[in-house]
mmCIF file of the N, C-alpha and C atoms, coordinates in Angstrom:
data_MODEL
# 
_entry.id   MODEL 
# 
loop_
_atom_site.group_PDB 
_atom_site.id 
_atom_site.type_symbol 
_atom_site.label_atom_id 
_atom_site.label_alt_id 
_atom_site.label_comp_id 
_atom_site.label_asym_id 
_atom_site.label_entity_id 
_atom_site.label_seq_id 
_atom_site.pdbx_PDB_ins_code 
_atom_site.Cartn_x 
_atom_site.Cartn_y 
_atom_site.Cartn_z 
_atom_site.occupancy 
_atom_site.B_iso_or_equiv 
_atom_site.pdbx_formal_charge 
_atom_site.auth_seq_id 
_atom_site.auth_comp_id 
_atom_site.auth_asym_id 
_atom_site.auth_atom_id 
_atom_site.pdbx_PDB_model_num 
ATOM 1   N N  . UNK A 1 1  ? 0.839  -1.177  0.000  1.00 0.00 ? 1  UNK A N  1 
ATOM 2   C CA . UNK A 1 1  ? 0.000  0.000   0.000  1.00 0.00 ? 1  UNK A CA 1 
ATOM 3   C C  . UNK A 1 1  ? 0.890  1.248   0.000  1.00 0.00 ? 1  UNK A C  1 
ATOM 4   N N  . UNK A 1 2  ? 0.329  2.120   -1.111 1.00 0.00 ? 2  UNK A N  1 
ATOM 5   C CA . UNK A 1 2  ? 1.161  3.385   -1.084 1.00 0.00 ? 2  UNK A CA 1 
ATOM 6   C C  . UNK A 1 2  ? 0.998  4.260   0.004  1.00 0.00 ? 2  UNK A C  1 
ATOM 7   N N  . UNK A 1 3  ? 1.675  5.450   0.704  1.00 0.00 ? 3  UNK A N  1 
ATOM 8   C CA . UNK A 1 3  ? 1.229  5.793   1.659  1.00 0.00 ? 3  UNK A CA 1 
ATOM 9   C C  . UNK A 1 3  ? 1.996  7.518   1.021  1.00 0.00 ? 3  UNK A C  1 
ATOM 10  N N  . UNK A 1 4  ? 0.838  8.424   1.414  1.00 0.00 ? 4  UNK A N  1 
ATOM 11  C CA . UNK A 1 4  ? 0.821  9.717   0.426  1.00 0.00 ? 4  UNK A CA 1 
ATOM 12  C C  . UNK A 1 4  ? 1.112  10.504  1.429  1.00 0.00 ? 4  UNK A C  1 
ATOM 13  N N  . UNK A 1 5  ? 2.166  11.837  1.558  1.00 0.00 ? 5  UNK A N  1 
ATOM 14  C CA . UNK A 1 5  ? 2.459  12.787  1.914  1.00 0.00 ? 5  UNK A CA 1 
ATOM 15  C C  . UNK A 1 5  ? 1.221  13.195  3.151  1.00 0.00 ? 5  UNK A C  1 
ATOM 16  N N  . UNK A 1 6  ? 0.467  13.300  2.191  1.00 0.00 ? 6  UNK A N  1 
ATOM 17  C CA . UNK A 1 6  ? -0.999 14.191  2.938  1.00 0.00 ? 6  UNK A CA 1 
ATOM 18  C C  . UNK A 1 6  ? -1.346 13.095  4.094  1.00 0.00 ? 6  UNK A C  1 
ATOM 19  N N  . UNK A 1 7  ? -1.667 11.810  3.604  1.00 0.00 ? 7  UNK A N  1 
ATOM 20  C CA . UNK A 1 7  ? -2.217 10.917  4.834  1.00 0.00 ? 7  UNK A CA 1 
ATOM 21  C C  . UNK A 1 7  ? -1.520 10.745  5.872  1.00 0.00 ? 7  UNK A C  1 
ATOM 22  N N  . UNK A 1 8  ? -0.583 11.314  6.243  1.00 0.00 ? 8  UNK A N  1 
ATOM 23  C CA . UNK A 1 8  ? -0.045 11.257  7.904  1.00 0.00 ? 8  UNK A CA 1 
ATOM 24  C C  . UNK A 1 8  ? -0.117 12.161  8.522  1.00 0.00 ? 8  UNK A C  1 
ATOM 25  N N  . UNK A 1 9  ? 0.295  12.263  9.679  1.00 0.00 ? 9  UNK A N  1 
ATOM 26  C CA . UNK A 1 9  ? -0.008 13.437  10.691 1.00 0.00 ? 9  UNK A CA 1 
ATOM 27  C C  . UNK A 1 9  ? 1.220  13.940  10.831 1.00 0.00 ? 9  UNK A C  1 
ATOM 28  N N  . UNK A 1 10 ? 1.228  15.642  10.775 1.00 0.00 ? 10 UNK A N  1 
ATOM 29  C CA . UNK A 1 10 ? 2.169  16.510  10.651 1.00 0.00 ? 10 UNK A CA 1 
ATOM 30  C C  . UNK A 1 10 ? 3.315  15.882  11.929 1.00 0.00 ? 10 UNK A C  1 
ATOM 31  N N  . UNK A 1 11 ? 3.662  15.117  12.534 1.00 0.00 ? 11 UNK A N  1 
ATOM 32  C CA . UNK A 1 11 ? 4.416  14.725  13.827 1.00 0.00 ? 11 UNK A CA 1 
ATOM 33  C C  . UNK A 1 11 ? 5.255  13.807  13.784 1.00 0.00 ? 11 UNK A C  1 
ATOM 34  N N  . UNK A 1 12 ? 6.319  13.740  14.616 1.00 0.00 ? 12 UNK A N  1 
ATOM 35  C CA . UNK A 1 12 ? 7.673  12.851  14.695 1.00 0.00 ? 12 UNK A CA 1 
ATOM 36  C C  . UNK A 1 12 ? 6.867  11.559  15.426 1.00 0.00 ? 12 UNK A C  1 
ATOM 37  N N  . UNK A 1 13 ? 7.334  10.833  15.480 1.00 0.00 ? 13 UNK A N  1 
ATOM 38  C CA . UNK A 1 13 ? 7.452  9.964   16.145 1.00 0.00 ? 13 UNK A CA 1 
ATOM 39  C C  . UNK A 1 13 ? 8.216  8.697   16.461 1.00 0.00 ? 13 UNK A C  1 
ATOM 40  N N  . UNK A 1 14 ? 7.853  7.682   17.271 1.00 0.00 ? 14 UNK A N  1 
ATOM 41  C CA . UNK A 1 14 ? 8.953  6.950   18.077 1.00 0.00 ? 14 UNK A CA 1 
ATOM 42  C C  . UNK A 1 14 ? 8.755  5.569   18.074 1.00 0.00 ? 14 UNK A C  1 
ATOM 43  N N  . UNK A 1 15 ? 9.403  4.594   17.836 1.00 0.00 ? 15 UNK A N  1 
ATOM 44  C CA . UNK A 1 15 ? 9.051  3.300   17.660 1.00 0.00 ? 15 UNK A CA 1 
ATOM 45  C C  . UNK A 1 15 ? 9.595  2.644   19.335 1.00 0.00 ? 15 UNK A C  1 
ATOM 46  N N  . UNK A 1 16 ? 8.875  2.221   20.016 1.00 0.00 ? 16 UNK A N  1 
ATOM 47  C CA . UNK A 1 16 ? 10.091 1.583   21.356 1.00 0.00 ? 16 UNK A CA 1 
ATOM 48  C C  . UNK A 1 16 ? 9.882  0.814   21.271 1.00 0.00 ? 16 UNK A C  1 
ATOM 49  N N  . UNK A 1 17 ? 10.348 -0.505  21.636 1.00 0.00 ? 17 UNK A N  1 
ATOM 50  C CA . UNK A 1 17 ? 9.761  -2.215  22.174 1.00 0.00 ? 17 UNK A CA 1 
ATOM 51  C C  . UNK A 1 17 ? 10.165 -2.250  23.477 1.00 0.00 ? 17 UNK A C  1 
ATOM 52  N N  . UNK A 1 18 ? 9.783  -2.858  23.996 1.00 0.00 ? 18 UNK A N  1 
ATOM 53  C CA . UNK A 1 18 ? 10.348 -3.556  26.143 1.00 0.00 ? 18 UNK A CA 1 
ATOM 54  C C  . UNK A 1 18 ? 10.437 -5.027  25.965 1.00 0.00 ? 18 UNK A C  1 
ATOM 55  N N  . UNK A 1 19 ? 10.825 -5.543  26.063 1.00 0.00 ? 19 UNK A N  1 
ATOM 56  C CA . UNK A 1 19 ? 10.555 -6.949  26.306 1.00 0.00 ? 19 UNK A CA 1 
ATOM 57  C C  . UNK A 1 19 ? 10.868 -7.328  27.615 1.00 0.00 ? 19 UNK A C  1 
ATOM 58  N N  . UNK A 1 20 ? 10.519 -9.076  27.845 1.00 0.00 ? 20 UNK A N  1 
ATOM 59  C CA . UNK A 1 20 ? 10.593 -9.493  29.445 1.00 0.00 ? 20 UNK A CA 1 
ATOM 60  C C  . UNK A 1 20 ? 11.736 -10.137 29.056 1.00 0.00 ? 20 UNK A C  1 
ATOM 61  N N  . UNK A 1 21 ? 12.804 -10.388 29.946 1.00 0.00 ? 21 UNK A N  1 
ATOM 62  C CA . UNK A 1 21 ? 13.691 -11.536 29.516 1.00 0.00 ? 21 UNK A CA 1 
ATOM 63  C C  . UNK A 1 21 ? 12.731 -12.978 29.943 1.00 0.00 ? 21 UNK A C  1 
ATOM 64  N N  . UNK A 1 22 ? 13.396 -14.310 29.214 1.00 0.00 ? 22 UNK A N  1 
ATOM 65  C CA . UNK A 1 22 ? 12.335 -15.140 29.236 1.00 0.00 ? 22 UNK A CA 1 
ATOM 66  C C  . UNK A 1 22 ? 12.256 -15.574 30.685 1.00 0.00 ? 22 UNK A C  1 
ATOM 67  N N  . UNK A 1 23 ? 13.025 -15.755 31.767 1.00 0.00 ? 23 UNK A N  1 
ATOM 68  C CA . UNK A 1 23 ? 12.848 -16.011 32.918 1.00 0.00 ? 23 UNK A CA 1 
ATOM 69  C C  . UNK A 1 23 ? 11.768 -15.484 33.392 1.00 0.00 ? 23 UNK A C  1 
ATOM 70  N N  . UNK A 1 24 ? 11.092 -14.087 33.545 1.00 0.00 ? 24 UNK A N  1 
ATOM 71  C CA . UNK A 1 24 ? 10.025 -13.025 33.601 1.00 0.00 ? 24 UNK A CA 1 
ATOM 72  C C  . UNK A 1 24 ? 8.886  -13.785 33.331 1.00 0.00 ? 24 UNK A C  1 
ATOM 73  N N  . UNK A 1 25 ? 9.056  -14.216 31.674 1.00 0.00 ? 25 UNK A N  1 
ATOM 74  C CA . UNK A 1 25 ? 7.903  -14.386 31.005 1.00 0.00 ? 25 UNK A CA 1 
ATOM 75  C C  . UNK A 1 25 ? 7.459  -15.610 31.561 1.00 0.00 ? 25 UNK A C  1 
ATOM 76  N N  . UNK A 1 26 ? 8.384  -16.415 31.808 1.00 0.00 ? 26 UNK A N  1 
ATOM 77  C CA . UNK A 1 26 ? 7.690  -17.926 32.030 1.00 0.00 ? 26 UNK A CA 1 
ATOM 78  C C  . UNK A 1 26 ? 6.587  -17.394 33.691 1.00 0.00 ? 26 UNK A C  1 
ATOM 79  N N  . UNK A 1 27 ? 7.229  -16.244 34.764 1.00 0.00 ? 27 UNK A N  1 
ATOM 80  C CA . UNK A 1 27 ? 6.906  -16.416 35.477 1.00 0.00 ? 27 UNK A CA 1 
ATOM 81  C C  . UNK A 1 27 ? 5.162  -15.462 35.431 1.00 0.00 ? 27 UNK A C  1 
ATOM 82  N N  . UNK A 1 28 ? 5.546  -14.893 34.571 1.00 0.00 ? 28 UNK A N  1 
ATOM 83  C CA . UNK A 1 28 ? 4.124  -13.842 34.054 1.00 0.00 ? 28 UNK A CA 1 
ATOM 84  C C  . UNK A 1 28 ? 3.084  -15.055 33.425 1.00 0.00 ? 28 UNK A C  1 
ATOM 85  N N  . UNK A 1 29 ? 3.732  -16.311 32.854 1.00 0.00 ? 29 UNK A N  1 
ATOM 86  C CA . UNK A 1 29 ? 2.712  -17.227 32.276 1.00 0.00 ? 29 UNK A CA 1 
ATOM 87  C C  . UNK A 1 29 ? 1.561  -17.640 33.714 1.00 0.00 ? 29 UNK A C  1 
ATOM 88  N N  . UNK A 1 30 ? 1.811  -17.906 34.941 1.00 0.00 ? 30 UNK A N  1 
ATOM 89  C CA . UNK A 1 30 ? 0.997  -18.327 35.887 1.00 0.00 ? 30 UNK A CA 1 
ATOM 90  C C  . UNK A 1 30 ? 0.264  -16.854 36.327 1.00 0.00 ? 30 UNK A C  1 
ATOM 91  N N  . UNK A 1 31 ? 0.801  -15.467 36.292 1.00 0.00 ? 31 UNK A N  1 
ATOM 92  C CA . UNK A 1 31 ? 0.164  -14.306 36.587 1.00 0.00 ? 31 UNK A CA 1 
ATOM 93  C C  . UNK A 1 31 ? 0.223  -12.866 35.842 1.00 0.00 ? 31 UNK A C  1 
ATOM 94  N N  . UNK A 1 32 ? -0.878 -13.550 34.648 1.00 0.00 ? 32 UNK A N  1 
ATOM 95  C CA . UNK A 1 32 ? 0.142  -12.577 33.330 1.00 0.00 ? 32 UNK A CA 1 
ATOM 96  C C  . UNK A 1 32 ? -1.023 -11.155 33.936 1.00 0.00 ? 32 UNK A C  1 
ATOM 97  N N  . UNK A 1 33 ? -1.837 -11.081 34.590 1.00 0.00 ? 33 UNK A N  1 
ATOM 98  C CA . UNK A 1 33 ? -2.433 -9.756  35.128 1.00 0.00 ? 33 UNK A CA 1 
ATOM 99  C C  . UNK A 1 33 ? -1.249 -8.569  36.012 1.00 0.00 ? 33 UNK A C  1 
ATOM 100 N N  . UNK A 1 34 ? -0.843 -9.046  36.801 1.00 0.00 ? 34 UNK A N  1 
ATOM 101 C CA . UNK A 1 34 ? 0.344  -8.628  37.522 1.00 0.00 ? 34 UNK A CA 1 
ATOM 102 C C  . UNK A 1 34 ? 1.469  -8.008  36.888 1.00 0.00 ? 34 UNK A C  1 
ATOM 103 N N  . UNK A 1 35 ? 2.205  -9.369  36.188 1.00 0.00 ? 35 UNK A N  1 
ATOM 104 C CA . UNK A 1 35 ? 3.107  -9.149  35.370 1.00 0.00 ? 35 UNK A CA 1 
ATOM 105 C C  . UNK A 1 35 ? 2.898  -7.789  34.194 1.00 0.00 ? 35 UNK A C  1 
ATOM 106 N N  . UNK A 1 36 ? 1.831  -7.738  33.491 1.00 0.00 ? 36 UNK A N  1 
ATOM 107 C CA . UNK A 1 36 ? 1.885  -7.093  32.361 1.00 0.00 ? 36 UNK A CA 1 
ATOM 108 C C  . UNK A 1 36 ? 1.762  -6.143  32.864 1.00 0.00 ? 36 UNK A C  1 
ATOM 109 N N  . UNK A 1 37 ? 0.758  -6.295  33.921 1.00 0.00 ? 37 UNK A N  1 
ATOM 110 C CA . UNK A 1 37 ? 0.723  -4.406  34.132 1.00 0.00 ? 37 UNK A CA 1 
ATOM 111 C C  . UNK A 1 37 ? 1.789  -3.960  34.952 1.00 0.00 ? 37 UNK A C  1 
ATOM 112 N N  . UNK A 1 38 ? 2.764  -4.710  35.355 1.00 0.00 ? 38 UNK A N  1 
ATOM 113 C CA . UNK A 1 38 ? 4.232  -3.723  36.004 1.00 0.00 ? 38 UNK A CA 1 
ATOM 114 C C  . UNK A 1 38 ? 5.069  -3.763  34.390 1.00 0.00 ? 38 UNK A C  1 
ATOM 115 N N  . UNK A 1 39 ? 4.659  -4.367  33.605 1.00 0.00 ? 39 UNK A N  1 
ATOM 116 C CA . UNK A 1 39 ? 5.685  -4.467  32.371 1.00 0.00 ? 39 UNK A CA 1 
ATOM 117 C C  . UNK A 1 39 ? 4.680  -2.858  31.668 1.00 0.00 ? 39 UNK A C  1 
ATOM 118 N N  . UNK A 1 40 ? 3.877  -2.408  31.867 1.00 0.00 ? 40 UNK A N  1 
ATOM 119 C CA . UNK A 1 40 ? 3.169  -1.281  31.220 1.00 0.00 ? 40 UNK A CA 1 
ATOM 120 C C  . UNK A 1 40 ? 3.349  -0.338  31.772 1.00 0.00 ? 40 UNK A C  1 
ATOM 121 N N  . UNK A 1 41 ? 3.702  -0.212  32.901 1.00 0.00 ? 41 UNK A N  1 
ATOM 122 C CA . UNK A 1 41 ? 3.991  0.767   34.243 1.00 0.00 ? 41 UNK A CA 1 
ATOM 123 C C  . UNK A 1 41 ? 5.086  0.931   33.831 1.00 0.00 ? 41 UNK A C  1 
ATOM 124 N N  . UNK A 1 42 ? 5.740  0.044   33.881 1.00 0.00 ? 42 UNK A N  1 
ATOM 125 C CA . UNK A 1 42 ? 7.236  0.629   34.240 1.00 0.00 ? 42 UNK A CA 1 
ATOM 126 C C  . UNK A 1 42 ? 7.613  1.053   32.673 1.00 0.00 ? 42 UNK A C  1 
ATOM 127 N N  . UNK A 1 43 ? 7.213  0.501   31.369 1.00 0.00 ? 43 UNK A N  1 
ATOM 128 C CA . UNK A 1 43 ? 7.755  1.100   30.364 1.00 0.00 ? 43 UNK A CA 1 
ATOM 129 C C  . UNK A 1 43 ? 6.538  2.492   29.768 1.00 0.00 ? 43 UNK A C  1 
ATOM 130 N N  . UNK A 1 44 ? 6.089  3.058   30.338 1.00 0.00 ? 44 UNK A N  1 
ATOM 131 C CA . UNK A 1 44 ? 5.245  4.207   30.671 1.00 0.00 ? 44 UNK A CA 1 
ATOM 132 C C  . UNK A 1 44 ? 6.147  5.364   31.198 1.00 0.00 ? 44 UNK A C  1 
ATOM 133 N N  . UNK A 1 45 ? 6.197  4.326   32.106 1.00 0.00 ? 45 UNK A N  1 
ATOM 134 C CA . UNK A 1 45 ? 7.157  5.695   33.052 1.00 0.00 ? 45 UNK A CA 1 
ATOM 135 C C  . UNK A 1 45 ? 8.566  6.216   32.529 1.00 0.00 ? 45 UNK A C  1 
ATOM 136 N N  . UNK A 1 46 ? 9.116  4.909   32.046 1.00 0.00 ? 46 UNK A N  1 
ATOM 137 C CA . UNK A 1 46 ? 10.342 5.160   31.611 1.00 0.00 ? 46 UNK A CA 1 
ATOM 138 C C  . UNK A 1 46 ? 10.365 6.062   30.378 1.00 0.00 ? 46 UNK A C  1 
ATOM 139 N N  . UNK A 1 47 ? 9.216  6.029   29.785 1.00 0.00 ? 47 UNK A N  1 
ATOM 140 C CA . UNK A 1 47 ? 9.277  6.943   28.105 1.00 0.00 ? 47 UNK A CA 1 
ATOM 141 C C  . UNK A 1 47 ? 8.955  8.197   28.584 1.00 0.00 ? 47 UNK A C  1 
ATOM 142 N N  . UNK A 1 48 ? 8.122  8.592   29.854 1.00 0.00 ? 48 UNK A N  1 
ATOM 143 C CA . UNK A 1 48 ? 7.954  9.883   30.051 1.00 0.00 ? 48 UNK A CA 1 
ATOM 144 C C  . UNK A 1 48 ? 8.397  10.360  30.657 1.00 0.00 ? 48 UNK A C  1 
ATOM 145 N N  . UNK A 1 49 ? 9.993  9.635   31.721 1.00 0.00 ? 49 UNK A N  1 
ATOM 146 C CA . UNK A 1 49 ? 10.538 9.854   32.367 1.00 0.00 ? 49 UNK A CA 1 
ATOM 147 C C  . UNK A 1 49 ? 12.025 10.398  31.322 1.00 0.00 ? 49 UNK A C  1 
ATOM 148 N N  . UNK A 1 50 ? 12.128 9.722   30.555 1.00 0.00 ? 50 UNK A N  1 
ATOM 149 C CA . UNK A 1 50 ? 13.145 9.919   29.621 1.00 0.00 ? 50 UNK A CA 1 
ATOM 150 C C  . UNK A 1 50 ? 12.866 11.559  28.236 1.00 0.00 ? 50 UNK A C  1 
ATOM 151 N N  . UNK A 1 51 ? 11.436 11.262  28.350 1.00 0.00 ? 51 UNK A N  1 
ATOM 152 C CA . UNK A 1 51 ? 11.229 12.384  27.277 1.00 0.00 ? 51 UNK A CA 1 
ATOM 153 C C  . UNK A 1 51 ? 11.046 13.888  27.782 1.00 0.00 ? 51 UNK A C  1 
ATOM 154 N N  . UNK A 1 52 ? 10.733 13.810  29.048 1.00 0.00 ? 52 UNK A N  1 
ATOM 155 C CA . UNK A 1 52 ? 10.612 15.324  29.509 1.00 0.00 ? 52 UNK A CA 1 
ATOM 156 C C  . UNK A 1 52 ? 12.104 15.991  30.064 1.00 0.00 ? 52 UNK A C  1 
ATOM 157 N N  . UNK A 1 53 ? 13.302 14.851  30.198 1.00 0.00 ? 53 UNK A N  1 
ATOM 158 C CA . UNK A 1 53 ? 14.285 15.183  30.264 1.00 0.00 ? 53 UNK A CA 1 
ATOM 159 C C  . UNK A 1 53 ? 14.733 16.466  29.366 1.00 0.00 ? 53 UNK A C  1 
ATOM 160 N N  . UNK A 1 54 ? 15.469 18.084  29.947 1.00 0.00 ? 54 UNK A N  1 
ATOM 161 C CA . UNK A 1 54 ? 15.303 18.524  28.567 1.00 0.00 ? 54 UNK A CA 1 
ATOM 162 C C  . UNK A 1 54 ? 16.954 18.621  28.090 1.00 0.00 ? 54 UNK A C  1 
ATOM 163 N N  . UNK A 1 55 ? 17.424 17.463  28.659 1.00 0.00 ? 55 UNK A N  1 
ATOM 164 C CA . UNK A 1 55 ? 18.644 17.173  27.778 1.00 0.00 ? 55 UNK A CA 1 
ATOM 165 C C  . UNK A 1 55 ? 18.754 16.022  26.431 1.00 0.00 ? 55 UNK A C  1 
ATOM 166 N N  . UNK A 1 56 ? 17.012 15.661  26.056 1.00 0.00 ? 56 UNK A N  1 
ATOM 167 C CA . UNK A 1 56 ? 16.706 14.795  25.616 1.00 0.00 ? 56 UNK A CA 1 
ATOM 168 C C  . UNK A 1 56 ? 15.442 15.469  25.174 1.00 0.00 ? 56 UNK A C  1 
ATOM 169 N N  . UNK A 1 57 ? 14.188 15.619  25.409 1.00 0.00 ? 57 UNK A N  1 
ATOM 170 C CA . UNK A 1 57 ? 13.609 16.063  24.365 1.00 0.00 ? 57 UNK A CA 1 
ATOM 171 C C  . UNK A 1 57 ? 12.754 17.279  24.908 1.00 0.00 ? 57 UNK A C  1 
ATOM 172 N N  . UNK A 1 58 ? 12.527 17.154  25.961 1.00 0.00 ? 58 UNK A N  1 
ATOM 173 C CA . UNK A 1 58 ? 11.986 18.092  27.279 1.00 0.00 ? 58 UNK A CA 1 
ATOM 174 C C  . UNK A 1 58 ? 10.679 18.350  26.565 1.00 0.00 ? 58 UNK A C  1 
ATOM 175 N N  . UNK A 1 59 ? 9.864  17.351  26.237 1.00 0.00 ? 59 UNK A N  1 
ATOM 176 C CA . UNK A 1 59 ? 8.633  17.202  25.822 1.00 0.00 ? 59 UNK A CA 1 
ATOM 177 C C  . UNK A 1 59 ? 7.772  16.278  27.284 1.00 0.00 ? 59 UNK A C  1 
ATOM 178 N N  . UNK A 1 60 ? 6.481  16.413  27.018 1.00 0.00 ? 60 UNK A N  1 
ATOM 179 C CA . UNK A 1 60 ? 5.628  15.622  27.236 1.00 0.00 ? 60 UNK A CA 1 
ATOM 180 C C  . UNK A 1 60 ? 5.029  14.927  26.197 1.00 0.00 ? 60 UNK A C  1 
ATOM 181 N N  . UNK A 1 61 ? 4.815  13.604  26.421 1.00 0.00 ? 61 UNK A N  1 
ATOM 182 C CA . UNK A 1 61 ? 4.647  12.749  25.252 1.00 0.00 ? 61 UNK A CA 1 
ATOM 183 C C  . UNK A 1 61 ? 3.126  11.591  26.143 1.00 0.00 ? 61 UNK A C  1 
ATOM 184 N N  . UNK A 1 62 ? 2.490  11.463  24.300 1.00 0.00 ? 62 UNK A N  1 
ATOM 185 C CA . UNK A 1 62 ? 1.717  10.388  24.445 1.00 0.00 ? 62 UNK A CA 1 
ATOM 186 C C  . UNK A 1 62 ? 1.974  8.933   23.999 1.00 0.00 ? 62 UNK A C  1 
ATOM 187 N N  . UNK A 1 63 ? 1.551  8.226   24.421 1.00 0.00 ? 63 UNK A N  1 
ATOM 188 C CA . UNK A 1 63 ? 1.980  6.992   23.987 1.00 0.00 ? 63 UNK A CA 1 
ATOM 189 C C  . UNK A 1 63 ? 0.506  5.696   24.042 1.00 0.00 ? 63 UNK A C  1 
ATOM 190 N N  . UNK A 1 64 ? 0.950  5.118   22.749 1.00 0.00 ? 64 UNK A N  1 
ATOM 191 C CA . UNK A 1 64 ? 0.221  3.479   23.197 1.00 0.00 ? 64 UNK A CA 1 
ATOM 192 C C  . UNK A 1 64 ? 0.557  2.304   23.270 1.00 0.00 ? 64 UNK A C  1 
ATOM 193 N N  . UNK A 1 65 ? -0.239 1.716   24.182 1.00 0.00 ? 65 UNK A N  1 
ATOM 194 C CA . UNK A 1 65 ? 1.135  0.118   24.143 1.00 0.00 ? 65 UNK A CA 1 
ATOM 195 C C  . UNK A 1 65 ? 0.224  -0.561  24.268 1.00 0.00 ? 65 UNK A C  1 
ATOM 196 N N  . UNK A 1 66 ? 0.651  -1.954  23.923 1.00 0.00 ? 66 UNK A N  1 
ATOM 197 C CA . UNK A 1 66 ? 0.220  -2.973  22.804 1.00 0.00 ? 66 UNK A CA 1 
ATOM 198 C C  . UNK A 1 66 ? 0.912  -4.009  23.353 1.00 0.00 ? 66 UNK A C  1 
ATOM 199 N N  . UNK A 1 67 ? -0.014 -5.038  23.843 1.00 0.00 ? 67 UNK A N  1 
ATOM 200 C CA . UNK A 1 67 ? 1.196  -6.260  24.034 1.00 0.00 ? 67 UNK A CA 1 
ATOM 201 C C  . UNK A 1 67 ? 1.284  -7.545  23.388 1.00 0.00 ? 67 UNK A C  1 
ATOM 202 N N  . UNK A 1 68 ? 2.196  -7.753  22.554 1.00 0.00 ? 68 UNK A N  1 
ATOM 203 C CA . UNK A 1 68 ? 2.477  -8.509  21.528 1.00 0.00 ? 68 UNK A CA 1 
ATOM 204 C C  . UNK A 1 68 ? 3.028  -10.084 21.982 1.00 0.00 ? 68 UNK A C  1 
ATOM 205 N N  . UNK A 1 69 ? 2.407  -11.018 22.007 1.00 0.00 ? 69 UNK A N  1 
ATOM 206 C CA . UNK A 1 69 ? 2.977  -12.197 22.435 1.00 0.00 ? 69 UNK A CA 1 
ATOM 207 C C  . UNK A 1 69 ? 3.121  -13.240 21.346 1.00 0.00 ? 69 UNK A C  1 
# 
């Protein structure tokens, strides 16, 4: 699919991934409620902890996350 000048939104943006190392994951398999949501927390915090830095972008930023298994 072609993708045209006009159809995007005037804005930068940021690709991140987090992953669990697999030790994590096996243990998130018996309590993946827990697990995911400190794995959403903490990579939340870290992007808005990192982006309002203003030796780094000294923005406030939105974000969505998606968890891919």
């Amino acid at each position: 699919m072609e993708t045209r000048a006009e159809d995007l939104l005037p804005v930068e943006y940021v690709h991140v991934v987090f992953t669990m190392p697999a030790e994590i994951a096996q243990i998130a398999f018996w309590n993946k409620k827990a697990a995911y949501g400190l794995l959403f927390k903490a990579s939340a915090e870290t992007v808005t902890t990192i982006a309002v830095d203003p030796k780094r972008m000294g923005a406030r930023v939105g974000m969505t996350s998606v968890l891919h298994t």
